[in-house]
C-alpha positions in Angstrom: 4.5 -12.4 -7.3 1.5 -10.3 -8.3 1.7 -8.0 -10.7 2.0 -4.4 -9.8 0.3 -1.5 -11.5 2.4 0.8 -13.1 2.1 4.2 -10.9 0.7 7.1 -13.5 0.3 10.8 -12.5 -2.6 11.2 -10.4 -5.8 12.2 -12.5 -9.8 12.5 -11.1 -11.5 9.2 -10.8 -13.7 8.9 -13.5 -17.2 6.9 -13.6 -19.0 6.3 -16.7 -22.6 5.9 -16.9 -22.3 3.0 -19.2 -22.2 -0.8 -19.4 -17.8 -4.8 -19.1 -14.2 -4.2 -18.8 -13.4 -2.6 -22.4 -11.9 0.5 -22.8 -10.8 2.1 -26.3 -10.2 -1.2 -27.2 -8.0 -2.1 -23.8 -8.5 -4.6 -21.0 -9.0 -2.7 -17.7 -7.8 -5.7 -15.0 -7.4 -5.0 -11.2 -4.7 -5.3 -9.7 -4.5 -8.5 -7.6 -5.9 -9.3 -4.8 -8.6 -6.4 -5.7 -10.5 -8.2 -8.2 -13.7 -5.9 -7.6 -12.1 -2.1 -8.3 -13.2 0.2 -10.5 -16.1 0.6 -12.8 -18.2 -2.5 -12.7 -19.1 -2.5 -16.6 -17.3 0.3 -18.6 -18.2 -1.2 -21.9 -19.6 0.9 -24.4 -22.7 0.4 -25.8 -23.3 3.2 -28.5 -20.2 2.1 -30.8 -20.5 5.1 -32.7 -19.1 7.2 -29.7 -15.9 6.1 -27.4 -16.5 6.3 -23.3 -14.5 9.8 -22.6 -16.8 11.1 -25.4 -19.6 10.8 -23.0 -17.8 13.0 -20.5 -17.9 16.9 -20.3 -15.8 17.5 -21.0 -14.2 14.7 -22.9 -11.8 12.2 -21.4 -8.6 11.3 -23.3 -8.1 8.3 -21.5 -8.4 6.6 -18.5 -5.3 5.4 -17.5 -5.0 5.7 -13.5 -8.4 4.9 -13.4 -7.5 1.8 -11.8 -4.7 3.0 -9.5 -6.4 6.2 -7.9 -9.2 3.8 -7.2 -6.8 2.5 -4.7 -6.9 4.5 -1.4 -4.3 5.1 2.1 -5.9 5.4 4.9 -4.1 8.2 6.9 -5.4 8.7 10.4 -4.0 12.1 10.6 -5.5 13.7 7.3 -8.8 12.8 5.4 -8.8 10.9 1.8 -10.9 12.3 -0.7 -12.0 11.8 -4.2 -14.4 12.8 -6.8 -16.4 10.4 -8.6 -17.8 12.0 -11.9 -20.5 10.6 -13.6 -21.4 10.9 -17.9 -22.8 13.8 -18.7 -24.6 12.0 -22.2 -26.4 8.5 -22.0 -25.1 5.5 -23.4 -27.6 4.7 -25.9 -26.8 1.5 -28.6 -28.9 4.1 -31.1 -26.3 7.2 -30.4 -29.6 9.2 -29.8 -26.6 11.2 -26.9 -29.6 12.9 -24.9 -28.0 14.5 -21.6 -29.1 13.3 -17.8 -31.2 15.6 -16.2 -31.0 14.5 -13.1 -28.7 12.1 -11.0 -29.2 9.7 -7.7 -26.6 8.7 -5.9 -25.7 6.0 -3.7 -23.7 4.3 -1.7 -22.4 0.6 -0.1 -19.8 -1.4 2.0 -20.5 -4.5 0.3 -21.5 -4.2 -2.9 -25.2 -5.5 -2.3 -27.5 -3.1 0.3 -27.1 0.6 -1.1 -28.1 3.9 0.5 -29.4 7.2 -1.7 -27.0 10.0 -0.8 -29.8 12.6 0.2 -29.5 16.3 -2.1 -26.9 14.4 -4.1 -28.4 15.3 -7.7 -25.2 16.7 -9.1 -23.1 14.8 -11.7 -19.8 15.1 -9.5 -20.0 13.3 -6.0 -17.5 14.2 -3.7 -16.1 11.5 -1.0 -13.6 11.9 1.7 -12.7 10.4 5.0 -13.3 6.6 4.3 -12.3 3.7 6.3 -10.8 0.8 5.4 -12.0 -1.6 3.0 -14.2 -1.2 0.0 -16.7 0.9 -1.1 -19.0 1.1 -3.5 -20.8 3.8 -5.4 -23.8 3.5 -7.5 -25.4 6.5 -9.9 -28.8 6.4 -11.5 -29.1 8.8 -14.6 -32.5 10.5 -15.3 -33.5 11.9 -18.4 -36.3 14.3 -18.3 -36.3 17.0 -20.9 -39.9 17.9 -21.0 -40.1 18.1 -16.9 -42.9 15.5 -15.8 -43.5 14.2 -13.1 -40.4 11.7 -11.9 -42.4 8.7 -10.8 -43.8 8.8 -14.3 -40.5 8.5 -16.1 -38.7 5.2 -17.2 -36.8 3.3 -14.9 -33.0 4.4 -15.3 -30.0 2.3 -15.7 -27.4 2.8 -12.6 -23.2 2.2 -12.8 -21.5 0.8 -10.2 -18.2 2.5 -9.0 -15.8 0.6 -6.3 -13.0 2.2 -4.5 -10.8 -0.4 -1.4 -8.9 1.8 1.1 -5.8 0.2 2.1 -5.9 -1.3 5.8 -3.1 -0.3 8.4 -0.7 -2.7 8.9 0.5 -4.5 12.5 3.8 -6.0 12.0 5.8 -8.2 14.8 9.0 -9.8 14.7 9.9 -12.7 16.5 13.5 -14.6 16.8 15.1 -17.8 17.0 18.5 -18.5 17.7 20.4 -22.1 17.8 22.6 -20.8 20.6 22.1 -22.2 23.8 20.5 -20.7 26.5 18.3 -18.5 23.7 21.6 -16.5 23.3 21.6 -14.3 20.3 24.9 -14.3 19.6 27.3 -14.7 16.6 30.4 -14.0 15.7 31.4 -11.0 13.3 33.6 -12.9 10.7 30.6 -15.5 10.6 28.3 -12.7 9.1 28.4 -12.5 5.0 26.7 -9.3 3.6 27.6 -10.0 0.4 25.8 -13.4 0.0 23.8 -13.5 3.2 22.7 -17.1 2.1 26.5 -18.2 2.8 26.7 -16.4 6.2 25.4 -16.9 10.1 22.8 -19.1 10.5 22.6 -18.7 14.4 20.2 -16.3 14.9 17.2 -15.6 12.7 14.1 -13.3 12.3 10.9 -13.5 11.2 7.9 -11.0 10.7 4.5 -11.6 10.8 1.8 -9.0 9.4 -1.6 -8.5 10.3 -4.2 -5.6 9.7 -4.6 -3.1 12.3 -8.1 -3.1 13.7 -9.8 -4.0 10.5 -11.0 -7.7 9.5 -12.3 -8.4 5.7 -11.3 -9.7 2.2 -9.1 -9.9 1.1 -7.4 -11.4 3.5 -3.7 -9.5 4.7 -1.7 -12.3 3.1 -3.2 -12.0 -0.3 -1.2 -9.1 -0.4 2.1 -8.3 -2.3 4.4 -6.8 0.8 7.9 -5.3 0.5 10.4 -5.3 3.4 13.2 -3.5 4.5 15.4 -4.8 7.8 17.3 -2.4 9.4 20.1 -3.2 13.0 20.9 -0.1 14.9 23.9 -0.4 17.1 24.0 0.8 20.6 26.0 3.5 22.1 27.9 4.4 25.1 24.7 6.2 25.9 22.0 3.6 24.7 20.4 3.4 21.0 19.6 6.6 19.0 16.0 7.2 18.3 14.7 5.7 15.3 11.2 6.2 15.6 10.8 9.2 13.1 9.2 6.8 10.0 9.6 10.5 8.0 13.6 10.2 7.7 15.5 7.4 6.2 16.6 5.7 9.1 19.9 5.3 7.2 20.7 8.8 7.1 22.5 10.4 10.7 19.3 11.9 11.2 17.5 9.1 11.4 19.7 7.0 13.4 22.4 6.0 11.4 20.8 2.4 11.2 21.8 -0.1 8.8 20.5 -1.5 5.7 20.5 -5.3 6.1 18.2 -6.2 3.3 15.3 -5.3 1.0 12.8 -7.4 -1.1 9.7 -8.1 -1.5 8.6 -11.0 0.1 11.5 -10.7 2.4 9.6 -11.6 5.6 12.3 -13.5 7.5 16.2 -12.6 7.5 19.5 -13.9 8.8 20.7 -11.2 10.1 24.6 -10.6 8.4 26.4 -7.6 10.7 29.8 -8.1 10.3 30.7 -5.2 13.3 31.0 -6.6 16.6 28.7 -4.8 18.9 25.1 -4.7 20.5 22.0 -4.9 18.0 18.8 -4.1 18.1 16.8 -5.4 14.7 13.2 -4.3 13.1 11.9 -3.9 9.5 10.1 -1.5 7.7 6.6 -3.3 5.8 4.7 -1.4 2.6 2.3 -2.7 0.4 3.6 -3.1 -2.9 0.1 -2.3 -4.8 0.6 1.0 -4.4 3.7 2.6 -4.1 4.1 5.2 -1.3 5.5 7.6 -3.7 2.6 7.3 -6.6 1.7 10.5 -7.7 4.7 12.4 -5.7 7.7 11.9 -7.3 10.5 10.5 -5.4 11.4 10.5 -1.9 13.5 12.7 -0.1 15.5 11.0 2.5 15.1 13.3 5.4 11.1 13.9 4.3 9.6 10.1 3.1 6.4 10.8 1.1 3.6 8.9 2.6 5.5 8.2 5.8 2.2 6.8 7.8 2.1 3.8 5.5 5.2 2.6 6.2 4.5 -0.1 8.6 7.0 -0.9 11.4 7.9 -3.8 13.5 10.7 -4.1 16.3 12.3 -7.9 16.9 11.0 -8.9 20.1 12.1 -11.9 23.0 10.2 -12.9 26.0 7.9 -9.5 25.5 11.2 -7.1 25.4 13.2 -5.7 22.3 15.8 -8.2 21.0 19.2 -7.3 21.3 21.7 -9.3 19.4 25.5 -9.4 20.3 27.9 -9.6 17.3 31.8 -10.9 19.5 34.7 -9.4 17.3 37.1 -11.9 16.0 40.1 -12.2 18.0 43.2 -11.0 16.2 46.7 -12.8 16.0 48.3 -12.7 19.0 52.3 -12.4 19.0 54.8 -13.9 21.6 58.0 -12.7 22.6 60.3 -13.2 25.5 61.7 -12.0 28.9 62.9 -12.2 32.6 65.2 -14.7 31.3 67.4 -16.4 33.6 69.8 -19.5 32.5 
C-alpha cells in the first residue's frame, strides 16, 4: 500500500525561485506513483535566509504544497490555481535584490516549454487543465538600472509541476460456479460477518481503466478504494441509484446496501443474507487524494466531490447482473387427519 498524504487545509500553491527537495530542514517526497510533483529544486541556496523568507509576503510553511499540487478534473466546473513565484533572488551571497521582471512558461512533458505571452507578473494564474501533468517554468529578471533586456545576464528559471487526476472507467464482471451461469445462492450460505467464511458461488470483480486519457503513470500504479453496494428489487423494479451526490445507503439514495469497503478491494463475494433479487456495483476513488480534502466531512445526502466518485454496475452477457439470494426453507410440522380405521 502506498503511502497517503496527510490531507492539510487548502493553502495557495507556492513556487520558489530557488534551487533540491529541502525545506526548513524537511524532506518534501511525492506521493507515490507521482514522483515528479511539485517544485523541481526547492533547496535553498542563500543559507542565511529560509525559502518563505523569499516570498512577499513571507511563507510560514509549506505544508500542502505537495497535496494542492494534486488536481480533479471536474467536467462540469474549471480547476484553478495560482502559482506564485519569489519575490527576492536566491543568491548563495544573501545580496536579496528583487525580480524585476518575470517569464513564464509552460509544458505537458516536462521538456518543450512555451512563454506565456504578457505574463510578467509574479502570480500566474491557471485553470481549466486536463488530465495529466503539467509543468510550469519562471525566469526571474533582475534589472534595477532599466537597460536594455537582451543585455542582461541570463536568468535562472524554477520548474513547477502540477498532475490532474484522470477520470476513471470502472466495469464489473461475474463468475458464478452454478451451472447454467446461474447466479444464485442461498441466504443462510451468505456470512456478513466474516465474508471469507461465507458463499463462494457467485463472485465479482472490477476492473479500472482511465476514461479517455492514456499516460504515466499507468492507472494501476494507483492506490484505489472501493465500496460494493447490492440493491434489492421491488414489486415495481429497482429504485434509482444513480444520484453519486447521496449516500446510496441512505432512503434517498436507494436504500442500497453496504457489502464491503477497503482499499484494494477490487473483487468481492458477495455476502446478502436476504433472500431476494440483486443487482451489485461498486463505488471506485483514488486514495491519493481524498474527496473531502480541504472540505470537511461529507454530508450523506450532499457527498463533497461527487464527480470523482467513479462507478461501475456488475454486468453478464452485456446486461446488468442480477443475483437471486433463495430463502432457507423453514421447519416444516406434520400433523394428522381424515382418519379412518
Amino acid at each position: 500500500m502506498k503511502r497517503k498524504m496527510k490531507m492539510i487545509k487548502t493553502g495557495l500553491v507556492a513556487l520558489a525561485l530557488s534551487a533540491t527537495v529541502t525545506v526548513f530542514g524537511q524532506t518534501q517526497t511525492p506521493p507515490g506513483p507521482l514522483s515528479d510533483l511539485g517544485p523541481k529544486d526547492n533547496h535553498v541556496l542563500n543559507t542565511a535566509k529560509q525559502r518563505g523568507e523569499l516570498f512577499d509576503p513571507a511563507i510560514a510553511n509549506f505544508d500542502n504544497e505537495l497535496i494542492n499540487s494534486i488536481l480533479f478534473y471536474n467536467p462540469a466546473q474549471a480547476n484553478s490555481f495560482n502559482l506564485k513565484a519569489s519575490k527576492i533572488e536566491d543568491e548563495v551571497n544573501n545580496r536579496g535584490l528583487n525580480f524585476t521582471k518575470y517569464i513564464w512558461s509552460e509544458s505537458t512533458d516536462g521538456i518543450s516549454y512555451t512563454v506565456i505571452t504578457g505574463q510578467n507578473t509574479s502570480t500566474l494564474t491557471q485553470s481549466g487543465l486536463t488530465p495529466g501533468y503539467h509543468y510550469y517554468k519562471v525566469e526571474g529578471l533582475v534589472n534595477p538600472d532599466g537597460v536594455d533586456e537582451s543585455l542582461l545576464c541570463s536568468p535562472l528559471s524554477e520548474v513547477f509541476a502540477v498532475y490532474v487526476l484522470p477520470q476513471l472507467s470502472v466495469t464489473v464482471s461475474g463468475t458464478t460456479t452454478n451451472s447454467n451461469n446461474a447466479f444464485v445462492f442461498c441466504e443462510s450460505e451468505a456470512n456478513t460477518s466474516s465474508p471469507a467464511d461465507g458463499q463462494k458461488k457467485v463472485s465479482l470483480t472490477s476492473s479500472v481503466t482511465f476514461n479517455g486519457y492514456s499516460g504515466v503513470p499507468n492507472v494501476d500504479a494507483f492506490e484505489k478504494k472501493y465500496r460494493w453496494y447490492a440493491i434489492k428489487k421491488g414489486a415495481s423494479g429497482y429504485a434509482d441509484f444513480s444520484n453519486l451526490s447521496k449516500d446510496p445507503t441512505l432512503a434517498t439514495g436507494a436504500n442500497a446496501i453496504l457489502l464491503g469497503e477497503n482499499v484494494s478491494l477490487n473483487a468481492i463475494d458477495p455476502q446478502i443474507d436476504a433472500y431476494g433479487v440483486y443487482k451489485v456495483f461498486v463505488e471506485v476513488e483514488y486514495t491519493i487524494k481524498d474527496r473531502n480534502y480541504g472540505l470537511g466531512t461529507d454530508n450523506p445526502e450532499n457527498r463533497n466531490r461527487s464527480y470523482v466518485i467513479y462507478r461501475g454496475i456488475a454486468q453478464f452477457g452485456g446486461q446488468d447482473l442480477e443475483i437471486t439470494v433463495t430463502p432457507t426453507p423453514g421447519k416444516p410440522h406434520i400433523t394428522i387427519e381424515a382418519v379412518q380405521d
